[in-house]
Backbone as JSON Lines, residues from 0, in Angstrom:
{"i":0,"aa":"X","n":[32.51,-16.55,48.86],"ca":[31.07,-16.66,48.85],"c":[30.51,-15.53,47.98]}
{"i":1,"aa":"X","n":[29.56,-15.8,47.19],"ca":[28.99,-14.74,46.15],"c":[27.65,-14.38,47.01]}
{"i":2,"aa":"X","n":[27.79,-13.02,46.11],"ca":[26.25,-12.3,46.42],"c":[25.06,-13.08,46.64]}
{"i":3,"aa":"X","n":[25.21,-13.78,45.69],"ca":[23.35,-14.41,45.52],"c":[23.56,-15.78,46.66]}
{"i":4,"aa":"X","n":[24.72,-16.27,47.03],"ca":[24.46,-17.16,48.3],"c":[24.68,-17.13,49.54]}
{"i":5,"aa":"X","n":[24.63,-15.43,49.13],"ca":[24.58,-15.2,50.97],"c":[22.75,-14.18,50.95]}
{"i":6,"aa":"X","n":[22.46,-14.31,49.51],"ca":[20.65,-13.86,49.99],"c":[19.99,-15.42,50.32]}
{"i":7,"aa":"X","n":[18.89,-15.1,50.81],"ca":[18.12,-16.1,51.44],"c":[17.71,-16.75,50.3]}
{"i":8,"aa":"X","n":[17.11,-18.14,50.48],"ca":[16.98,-18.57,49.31],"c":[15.34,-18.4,48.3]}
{"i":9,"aa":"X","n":[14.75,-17.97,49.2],"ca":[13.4,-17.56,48.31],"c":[13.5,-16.63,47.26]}
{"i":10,"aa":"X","n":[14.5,-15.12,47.98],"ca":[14.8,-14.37,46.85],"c":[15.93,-14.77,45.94]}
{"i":11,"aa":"X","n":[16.49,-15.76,45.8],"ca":[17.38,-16.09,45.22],"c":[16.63,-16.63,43.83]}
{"i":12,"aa":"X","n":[15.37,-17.55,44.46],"ca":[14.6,-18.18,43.65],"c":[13.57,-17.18,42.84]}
{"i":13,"aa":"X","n":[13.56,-16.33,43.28],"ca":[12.33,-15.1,42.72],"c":[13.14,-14.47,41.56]}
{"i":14,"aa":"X","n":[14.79,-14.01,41.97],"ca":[15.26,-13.33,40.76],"c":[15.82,-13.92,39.84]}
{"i":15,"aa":"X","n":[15.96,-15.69,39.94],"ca":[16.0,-16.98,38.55],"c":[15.07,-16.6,37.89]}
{"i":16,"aa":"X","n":[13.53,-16.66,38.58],"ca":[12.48,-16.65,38.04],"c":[11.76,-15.52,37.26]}
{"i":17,"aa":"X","n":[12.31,-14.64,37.5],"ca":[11.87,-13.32,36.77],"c":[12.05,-12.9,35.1]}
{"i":18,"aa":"X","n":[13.06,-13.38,34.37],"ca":[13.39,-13.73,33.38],"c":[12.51,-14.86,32.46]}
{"i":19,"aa":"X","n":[12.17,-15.91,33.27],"ca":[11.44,-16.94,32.94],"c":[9.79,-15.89,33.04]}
{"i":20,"aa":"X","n":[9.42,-15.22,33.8],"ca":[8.33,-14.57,34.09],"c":[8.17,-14.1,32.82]}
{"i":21,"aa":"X","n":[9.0,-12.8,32.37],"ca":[9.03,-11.76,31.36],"c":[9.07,-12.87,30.38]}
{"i":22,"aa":"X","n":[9.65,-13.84,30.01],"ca":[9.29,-14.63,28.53],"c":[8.19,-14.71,28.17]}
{"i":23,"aa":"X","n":[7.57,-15.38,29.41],"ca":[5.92,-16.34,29.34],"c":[5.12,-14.48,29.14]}
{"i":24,"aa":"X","n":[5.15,-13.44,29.84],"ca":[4.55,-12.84,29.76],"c":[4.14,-12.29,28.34]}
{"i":25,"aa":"X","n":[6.08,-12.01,27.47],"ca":[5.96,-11.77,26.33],"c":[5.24,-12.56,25.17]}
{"i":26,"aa":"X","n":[5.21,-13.78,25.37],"ca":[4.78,-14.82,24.86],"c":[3.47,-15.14,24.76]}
{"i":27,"aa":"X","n":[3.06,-14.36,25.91],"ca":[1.13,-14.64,25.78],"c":[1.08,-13.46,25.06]}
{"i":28,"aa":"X","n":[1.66,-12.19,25.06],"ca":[1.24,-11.12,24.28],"c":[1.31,-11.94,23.15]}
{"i":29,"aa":"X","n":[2.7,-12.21,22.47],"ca":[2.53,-12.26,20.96],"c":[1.58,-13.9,20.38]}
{"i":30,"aa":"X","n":[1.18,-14.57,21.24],"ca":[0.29,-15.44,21.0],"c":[-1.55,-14.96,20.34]}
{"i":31,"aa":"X","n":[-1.15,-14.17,21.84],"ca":[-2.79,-13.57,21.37],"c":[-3.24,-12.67,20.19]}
{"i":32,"aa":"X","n":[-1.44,-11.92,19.42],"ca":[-1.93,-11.26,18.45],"c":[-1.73,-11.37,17.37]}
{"i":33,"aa":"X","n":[-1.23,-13.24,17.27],"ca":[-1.07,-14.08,16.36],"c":[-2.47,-15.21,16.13]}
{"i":34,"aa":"X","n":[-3.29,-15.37,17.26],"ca":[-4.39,-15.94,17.02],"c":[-5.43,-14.83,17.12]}
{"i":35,"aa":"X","n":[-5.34,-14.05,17.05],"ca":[-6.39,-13.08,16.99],"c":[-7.31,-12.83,15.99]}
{"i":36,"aa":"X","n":[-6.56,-13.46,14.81],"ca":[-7.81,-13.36,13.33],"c":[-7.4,-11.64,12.8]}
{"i":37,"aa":"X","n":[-6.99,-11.35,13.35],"ca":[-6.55,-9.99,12.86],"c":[-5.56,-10.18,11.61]}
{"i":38,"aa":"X","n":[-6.01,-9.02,10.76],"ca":[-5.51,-9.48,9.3],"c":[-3.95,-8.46,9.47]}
{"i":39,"aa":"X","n":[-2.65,-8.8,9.58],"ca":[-1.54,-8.49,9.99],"c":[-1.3,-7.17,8.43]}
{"i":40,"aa":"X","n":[-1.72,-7.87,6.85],"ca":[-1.43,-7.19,5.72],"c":[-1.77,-5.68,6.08]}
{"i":41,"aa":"X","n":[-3.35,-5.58,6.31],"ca":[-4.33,-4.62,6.33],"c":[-3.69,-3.66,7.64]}
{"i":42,"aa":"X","n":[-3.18,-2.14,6.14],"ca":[-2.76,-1.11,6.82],"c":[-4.04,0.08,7.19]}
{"i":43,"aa":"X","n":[-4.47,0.49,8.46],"ca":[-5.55,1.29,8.04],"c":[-4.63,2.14,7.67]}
{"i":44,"aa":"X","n":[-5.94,3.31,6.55],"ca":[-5.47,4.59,6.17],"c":[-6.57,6.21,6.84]}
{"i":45,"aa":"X","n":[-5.91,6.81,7.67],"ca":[-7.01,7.39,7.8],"c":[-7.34,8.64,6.73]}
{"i":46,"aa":"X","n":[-7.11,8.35,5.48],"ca":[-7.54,9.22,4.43],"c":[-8.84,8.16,3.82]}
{"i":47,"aa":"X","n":[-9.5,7.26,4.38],"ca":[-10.41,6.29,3.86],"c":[-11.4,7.49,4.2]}
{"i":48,"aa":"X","n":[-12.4,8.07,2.71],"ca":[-13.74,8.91,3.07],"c":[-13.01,10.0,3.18]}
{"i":49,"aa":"X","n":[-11.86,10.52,3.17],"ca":[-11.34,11.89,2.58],"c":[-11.35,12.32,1.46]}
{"i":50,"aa":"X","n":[-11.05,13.5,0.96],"ca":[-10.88,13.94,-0.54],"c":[-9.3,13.67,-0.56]}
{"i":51,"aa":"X","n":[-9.28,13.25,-2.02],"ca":[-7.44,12.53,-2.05],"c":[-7.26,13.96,-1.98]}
{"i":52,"aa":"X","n":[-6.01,13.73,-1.88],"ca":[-4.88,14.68,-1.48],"c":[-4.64,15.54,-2.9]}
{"i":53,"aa":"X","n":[-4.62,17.09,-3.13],"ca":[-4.26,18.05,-4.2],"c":[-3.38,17.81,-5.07]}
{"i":54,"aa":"X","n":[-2.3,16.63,-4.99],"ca":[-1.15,16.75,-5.47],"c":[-0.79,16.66,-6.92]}
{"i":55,"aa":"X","n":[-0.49,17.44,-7.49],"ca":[-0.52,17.91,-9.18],"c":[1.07,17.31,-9.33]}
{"i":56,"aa":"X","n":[1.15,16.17,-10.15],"ca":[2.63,16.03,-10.66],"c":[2.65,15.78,-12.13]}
{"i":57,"aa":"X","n":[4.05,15.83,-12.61],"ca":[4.34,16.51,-14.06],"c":[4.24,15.06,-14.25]}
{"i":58,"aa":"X","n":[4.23,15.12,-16.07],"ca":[3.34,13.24,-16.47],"c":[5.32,12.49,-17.18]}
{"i":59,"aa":"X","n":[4.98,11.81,-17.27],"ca":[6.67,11.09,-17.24],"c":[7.06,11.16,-18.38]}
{"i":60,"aa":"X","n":[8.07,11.93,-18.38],"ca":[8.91,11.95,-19.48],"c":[8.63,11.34,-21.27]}
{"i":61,"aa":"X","n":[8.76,11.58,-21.94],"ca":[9.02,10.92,-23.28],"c":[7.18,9.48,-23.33]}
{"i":62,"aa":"X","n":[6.18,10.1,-22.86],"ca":[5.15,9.29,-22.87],"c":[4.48,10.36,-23.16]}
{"i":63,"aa":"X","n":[3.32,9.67,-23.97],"ca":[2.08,10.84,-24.63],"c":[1.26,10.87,-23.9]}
{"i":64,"aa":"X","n":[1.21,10.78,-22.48],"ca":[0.03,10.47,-21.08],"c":[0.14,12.17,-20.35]}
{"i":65,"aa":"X","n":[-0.94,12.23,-20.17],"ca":[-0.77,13.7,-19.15],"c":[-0.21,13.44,-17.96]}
{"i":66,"aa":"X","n":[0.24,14.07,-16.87],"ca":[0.62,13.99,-15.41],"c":[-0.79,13.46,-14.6]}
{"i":67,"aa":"X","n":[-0.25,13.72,-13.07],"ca":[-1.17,13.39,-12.41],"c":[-1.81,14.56,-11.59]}
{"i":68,"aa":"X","n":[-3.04,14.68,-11.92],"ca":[-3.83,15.62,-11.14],"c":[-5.09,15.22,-10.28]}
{"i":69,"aa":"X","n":[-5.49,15.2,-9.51],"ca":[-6.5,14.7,-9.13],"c":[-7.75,15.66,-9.14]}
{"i":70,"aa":"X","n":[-7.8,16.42,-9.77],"ca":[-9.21,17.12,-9.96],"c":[-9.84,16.57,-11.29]}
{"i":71,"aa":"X","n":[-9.17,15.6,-12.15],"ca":[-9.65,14.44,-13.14],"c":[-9.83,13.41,-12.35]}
{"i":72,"aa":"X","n":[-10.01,13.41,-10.74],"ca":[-10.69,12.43,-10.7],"c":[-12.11,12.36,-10.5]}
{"i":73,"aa":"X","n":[-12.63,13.24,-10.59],"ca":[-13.74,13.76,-10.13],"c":[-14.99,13.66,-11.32]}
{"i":74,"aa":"X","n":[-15.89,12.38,-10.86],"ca":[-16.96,12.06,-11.78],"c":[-16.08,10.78,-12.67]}
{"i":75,"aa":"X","n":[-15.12,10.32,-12.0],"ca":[-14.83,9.09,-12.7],"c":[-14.58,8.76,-11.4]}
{"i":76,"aa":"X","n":[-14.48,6.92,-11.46],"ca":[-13.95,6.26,-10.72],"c":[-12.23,5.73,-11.33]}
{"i":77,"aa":"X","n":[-11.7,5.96,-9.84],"ca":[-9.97,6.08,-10.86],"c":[-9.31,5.4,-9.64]}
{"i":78,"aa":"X","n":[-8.29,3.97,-10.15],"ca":[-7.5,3.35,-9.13],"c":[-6.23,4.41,-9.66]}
{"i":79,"aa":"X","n":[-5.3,4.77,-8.2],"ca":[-3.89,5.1,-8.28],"c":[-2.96,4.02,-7.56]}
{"i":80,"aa":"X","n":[-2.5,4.04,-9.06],"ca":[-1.54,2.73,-8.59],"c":[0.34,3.43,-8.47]}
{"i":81,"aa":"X","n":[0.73,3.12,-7.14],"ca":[1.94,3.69,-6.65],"c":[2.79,2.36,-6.88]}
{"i":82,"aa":"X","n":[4.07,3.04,-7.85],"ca":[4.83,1.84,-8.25],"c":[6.72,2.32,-8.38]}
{"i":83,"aa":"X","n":[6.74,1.73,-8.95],"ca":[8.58,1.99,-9.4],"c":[8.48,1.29,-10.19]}
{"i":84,"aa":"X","n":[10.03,1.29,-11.4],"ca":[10.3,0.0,-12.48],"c":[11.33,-0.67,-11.39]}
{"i":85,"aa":"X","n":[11.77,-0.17,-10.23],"ca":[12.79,-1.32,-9.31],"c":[11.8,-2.15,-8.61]}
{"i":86,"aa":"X","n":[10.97,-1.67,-8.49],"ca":[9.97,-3.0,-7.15],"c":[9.3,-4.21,-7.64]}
{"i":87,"aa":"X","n":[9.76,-4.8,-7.44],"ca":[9.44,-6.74,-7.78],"c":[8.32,-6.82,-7.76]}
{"i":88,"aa":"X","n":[7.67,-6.67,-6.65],"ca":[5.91,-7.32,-6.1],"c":[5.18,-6.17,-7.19]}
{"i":89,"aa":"X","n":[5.66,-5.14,-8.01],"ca":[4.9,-3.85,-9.06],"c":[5.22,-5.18,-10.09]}
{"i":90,"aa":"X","n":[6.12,-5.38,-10.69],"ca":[6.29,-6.28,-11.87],"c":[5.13,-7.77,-11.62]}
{"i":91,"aa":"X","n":[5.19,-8.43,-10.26],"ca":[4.59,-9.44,-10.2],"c":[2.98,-8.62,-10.22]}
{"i":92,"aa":"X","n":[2.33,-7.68,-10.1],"ca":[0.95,-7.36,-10.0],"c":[0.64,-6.77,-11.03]}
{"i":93,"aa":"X","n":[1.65,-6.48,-12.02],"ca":[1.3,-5.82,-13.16],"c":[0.08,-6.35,-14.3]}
{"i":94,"aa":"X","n":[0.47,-7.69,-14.58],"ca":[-0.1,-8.37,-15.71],"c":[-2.2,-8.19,-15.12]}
{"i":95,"aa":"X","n":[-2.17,-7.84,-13.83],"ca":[-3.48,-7.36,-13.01],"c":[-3.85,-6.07,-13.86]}
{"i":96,"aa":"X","n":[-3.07,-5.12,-13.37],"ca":[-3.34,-3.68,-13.89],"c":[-3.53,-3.81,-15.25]}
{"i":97,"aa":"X","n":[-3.13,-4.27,-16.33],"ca":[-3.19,-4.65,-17.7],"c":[-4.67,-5.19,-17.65]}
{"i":98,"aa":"X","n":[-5.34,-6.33,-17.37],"ca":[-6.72,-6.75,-17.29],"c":[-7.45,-5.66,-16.51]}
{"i":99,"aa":"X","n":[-7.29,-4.96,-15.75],"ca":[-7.84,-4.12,-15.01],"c":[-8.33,-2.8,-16.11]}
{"i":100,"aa":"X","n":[-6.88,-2.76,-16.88],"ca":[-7.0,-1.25,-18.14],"c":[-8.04,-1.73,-19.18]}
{"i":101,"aa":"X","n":[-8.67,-3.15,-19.35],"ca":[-9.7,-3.42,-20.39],"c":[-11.06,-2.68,-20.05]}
{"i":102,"aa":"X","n":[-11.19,-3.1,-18.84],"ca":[-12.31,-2.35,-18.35],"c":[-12.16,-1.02,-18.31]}
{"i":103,"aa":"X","n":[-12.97,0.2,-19.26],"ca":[-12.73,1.58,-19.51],"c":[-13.92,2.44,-18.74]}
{"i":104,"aa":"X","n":[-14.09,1.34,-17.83],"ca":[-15.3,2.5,-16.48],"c":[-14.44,2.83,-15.44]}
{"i":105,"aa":"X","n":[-13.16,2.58,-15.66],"ca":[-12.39,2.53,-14.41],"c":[-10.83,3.0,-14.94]}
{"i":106,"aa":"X","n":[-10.6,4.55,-14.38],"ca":[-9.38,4.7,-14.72],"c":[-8.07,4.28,-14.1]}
{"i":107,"aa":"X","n":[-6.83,4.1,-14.62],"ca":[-5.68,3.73,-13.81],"c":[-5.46,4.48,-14.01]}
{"i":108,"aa":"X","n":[-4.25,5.6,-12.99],"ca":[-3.66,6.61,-13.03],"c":[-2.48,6.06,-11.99]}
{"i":109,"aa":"X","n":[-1.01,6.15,-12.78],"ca":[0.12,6.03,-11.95],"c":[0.54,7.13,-11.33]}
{"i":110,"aa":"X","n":[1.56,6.41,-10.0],"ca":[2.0,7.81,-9.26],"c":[3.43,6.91,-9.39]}
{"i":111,"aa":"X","n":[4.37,7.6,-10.25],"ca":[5.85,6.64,-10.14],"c":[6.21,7.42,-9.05]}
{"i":112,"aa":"X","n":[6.91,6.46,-8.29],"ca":[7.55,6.69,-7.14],"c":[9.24,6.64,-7.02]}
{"i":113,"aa":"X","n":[9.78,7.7,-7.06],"ca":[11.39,7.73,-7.0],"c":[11.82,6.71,-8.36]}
{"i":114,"aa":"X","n":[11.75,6.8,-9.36],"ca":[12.08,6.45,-10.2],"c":[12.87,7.36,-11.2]}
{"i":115,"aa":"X","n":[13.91,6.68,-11.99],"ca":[14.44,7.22,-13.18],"c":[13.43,7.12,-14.76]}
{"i":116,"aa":"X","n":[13.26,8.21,-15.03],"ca":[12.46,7.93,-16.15],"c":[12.7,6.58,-16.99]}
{"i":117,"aa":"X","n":[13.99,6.91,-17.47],"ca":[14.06,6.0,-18.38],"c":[13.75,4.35,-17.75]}
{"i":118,"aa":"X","n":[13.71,4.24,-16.75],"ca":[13.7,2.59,-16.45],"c":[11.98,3.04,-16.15]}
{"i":119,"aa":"X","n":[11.4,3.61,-15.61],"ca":[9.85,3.78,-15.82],"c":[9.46,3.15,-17.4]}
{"i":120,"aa":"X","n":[9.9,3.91,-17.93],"ca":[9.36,3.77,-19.5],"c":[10.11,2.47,-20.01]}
{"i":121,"aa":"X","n":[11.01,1.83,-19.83],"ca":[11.5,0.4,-19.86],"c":[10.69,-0.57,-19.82]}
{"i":122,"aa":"X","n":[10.01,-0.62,-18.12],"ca":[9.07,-1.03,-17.42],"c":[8.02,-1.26,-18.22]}
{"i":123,"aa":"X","n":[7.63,-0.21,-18.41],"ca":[6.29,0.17,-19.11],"c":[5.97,-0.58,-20.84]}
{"i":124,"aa":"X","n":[7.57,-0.48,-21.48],"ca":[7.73,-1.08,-22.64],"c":[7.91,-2.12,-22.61]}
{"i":125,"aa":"X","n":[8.14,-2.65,-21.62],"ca":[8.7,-4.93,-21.32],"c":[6.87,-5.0,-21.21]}
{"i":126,"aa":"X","n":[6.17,-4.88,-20.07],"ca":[5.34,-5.2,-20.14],"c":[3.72,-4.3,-20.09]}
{"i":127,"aa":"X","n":[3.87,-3.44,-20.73],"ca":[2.64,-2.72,-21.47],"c":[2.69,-1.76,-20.23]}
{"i":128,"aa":"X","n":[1.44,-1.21,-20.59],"ca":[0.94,0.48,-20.12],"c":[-0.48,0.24,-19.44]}
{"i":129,"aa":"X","n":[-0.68,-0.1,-18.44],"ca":[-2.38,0.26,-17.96],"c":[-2.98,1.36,-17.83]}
{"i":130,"aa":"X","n":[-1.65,2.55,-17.78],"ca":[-2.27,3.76,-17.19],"c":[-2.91,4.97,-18.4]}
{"i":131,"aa":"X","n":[-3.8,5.39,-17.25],"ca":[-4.64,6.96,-18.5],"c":[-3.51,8.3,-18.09]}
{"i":132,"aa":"X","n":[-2.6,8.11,-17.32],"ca":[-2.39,9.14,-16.51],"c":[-0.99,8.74,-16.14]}
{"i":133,"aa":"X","n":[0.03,9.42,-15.74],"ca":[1.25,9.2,-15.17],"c":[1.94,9.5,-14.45]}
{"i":134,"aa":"X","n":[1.95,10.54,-12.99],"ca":[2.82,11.48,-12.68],"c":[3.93,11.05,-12.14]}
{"i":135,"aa":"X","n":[5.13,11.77,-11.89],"ca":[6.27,11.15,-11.54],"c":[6.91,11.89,-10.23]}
{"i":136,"aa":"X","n":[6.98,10.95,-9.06],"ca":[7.29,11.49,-7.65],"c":[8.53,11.66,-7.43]}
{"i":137,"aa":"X","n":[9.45,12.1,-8.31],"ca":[11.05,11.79,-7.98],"c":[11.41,11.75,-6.55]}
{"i":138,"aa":"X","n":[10.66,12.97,-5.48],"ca":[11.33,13.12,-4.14],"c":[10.74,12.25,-3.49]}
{"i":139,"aa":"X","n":[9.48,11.41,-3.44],"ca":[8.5,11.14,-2.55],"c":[7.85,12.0,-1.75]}
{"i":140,"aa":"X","n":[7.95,13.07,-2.25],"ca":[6.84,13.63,-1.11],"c":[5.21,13.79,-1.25]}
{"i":141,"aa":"X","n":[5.06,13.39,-2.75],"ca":[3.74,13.15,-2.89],"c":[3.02,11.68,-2.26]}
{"i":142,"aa":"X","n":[3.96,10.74,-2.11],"ca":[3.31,9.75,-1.74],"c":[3.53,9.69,0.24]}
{"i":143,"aa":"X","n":[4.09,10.8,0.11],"ca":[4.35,11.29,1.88],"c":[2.6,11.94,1.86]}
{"i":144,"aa":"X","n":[2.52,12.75,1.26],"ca":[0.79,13.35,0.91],"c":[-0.07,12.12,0.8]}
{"i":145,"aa":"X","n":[-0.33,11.17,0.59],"ca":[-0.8,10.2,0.24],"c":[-1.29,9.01,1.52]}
{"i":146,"aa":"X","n":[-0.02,9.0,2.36],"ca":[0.21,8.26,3.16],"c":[0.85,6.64,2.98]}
{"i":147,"aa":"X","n":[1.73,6.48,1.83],"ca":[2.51,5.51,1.78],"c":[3.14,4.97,2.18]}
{"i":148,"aa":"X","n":[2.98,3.65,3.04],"ca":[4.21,3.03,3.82],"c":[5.35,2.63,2.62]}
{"i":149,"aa":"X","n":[5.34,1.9,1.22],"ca":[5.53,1.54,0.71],"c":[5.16,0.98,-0.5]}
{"i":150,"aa":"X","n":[5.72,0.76,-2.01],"ca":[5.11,0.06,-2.87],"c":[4.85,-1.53,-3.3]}
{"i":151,"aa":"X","n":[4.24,-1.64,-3.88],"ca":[3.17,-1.42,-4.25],"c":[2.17,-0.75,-3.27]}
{"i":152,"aa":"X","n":[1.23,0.08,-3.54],"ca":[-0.26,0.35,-3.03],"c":[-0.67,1.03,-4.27]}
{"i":153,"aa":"X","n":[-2.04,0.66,-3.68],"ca":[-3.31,1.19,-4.67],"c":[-4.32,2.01,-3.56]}
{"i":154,"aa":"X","n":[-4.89,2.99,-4.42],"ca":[-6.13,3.75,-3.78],"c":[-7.37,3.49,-4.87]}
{"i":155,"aa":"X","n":[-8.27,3.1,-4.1],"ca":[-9.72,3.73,-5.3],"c":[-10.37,4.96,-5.13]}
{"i":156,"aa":"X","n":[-10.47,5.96,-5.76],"ca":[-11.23,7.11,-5.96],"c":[-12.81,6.79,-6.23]}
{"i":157,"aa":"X","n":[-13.76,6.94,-5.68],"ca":[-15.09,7.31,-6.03],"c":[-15.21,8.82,-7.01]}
{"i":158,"aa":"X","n":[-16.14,8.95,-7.43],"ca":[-16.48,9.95,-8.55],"c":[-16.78,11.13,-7.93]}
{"i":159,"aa":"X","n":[-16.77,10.93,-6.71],"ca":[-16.74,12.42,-5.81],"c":[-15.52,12.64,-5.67]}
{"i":160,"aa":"X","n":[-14.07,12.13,-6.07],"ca":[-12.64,12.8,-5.29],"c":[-12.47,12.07,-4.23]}
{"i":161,"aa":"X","n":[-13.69,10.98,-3.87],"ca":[-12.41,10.89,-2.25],"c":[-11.87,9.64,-2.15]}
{"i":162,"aa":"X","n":[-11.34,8.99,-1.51],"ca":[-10.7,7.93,-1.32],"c":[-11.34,6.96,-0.97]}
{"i":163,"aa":"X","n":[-11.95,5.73,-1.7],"ca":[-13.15,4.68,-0.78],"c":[-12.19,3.58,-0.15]}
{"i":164,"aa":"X","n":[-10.89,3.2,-0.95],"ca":[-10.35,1.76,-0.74],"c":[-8.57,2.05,-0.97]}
{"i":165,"aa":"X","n":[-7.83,1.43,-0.18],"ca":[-6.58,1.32,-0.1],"c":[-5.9,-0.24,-0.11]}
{"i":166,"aa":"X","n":[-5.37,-0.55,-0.88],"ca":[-4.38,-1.87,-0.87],"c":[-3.03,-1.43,-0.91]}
{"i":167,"aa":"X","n":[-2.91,-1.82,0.23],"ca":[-1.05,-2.61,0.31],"c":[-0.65,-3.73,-0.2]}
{"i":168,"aa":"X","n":[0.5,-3.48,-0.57],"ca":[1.26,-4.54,-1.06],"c":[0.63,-4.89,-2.96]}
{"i":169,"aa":"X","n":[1.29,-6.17,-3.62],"ca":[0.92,-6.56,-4.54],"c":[-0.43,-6.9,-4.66]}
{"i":170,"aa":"X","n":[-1.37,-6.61,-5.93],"ca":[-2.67,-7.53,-5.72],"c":[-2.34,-8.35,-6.44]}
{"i":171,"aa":"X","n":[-3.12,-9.76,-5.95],"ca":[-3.15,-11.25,-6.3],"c":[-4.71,-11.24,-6.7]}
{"i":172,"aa":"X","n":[-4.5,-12.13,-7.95],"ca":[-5.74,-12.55,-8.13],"c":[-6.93,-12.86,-7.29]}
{"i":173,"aa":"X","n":[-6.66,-13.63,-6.14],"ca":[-7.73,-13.47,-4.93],"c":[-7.89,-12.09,-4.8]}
{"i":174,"aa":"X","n":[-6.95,-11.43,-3.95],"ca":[-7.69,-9.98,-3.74],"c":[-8.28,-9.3,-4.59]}
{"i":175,"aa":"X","n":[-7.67,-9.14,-5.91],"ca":[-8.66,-8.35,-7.51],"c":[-10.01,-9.23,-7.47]}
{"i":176,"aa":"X","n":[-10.51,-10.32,-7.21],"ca":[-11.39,-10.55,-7.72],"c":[-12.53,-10.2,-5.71]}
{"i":177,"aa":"X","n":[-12.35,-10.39,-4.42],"ca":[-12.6,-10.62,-3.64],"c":[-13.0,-9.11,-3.16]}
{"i":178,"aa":"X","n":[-11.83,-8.7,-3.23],"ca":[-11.68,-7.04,-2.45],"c":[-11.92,-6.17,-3.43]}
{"i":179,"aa":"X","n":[-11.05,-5.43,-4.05],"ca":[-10.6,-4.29,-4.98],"c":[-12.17,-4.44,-6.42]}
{"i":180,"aa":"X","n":[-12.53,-5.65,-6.81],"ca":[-13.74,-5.95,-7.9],"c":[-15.0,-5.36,-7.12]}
{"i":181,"aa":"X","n":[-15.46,-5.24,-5.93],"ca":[-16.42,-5.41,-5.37],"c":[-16.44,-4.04,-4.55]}
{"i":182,"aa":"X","n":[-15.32,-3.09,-4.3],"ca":[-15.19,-1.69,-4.18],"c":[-15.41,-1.12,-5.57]}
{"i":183,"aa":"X","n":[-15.01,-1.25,-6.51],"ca":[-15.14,-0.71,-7.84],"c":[-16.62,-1.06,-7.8]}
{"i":184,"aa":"X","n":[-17.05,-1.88,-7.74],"ca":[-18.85,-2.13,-7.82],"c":[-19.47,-0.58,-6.82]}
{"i":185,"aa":"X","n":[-19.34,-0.79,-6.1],"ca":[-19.65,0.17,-4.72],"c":[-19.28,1.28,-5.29]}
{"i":186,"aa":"X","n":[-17.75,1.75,-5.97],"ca":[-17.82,3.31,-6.28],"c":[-19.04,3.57,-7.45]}
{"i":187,"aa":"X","n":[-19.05,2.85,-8.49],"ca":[-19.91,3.14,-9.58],"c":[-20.78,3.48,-8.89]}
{"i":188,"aa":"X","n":[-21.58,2.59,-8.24],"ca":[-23.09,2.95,-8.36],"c":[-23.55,3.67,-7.27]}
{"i":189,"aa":"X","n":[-22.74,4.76,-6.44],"ca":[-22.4,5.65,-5.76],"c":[-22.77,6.86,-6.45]}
């Protein structure tokens, strides 16, 4: 005779059921924070309305671009776009940053991230240059300063230094024209 049929049978039936309990329980959690309308992409940053971060890096190798400083950002409006020549979703958002570099009210300034020069400047030579600016993060710890989960991201600078707007991930034409077009409106006339 086993344990569980010499308990009575209610608790026998309570500790079947407990397993079945914890599913349904887990299950309404992740229901509710799957219908919630909550946008899953959207990382907050709490550097949104800060002054970006000090971080002075040397400008990339064998390119006629200065580094990255952020006290040039100040009295311009300037996207920093955090990339690599290894990250896929940087190559798929690029041909963006390129239409983005026509418009000259608005600076791009790269922050390469753990990259080898030479495949930076590869990158850069397959499919053009958006940037005014270049610095190169070999360790990551500038984009540790920054608050980077990962690349792609973008920041927008207002003309005061501070940070108005953050995108994760690749931008897609929806978001450039929806989100990121309509913050650039907002820093200018700031």
């Amino acid at each position: 005779m086993s344990a569980a049929e010499g308990q009575p049978p209610k608790r026998r039936r309570i500790i079947l059921l407990l397993p079945l309990l914890a599913f349904l329980a887990l299950s309404a959690v992740f229901l509710v924070q799957l219908f919630s309308g909550r946008d899953s992409s959207v990382v907050p940053s709490a550097l949104i309305g800060q002054p970006a971060p000090q971080t002075i890096l040397p400008p990339l190798e064998g390119m006629a671009l200065p580094g990255f400083n952020p006290a040039d950002f100040l009295g311009n409006v300037t996207l920093v776009n955090v990339w690599g020549s290894w990250c896929v979703p940087c190559r798929q958002e690029h041909p963006l940053l390129m239409q983005l570099a026509e418009d000259e009210s608005v600076r791009i300034v790269g922050l390469n991230y753990k990259d080898q020069p030479e495949n930076a400047r590869r990158f850069l030579g397959e499919l053009g240059n958006p940037f005014d600016a270049i610095g190169v993060d070999g360790n990551g710890r500038a984009a540790i300063e920054w608050g980077v989960y990962g690349v792609p991201e973008t920041f927008l600078i207002g003309p005061d230094g501070k940070i108005r707007y953050k995108h994760v991930g690749p931008f897609t034409p929806e978001s450039l024209r929806s989100e990121l077009l309509p913050e650039i409106e907002k820093a200018r006339s700031s």
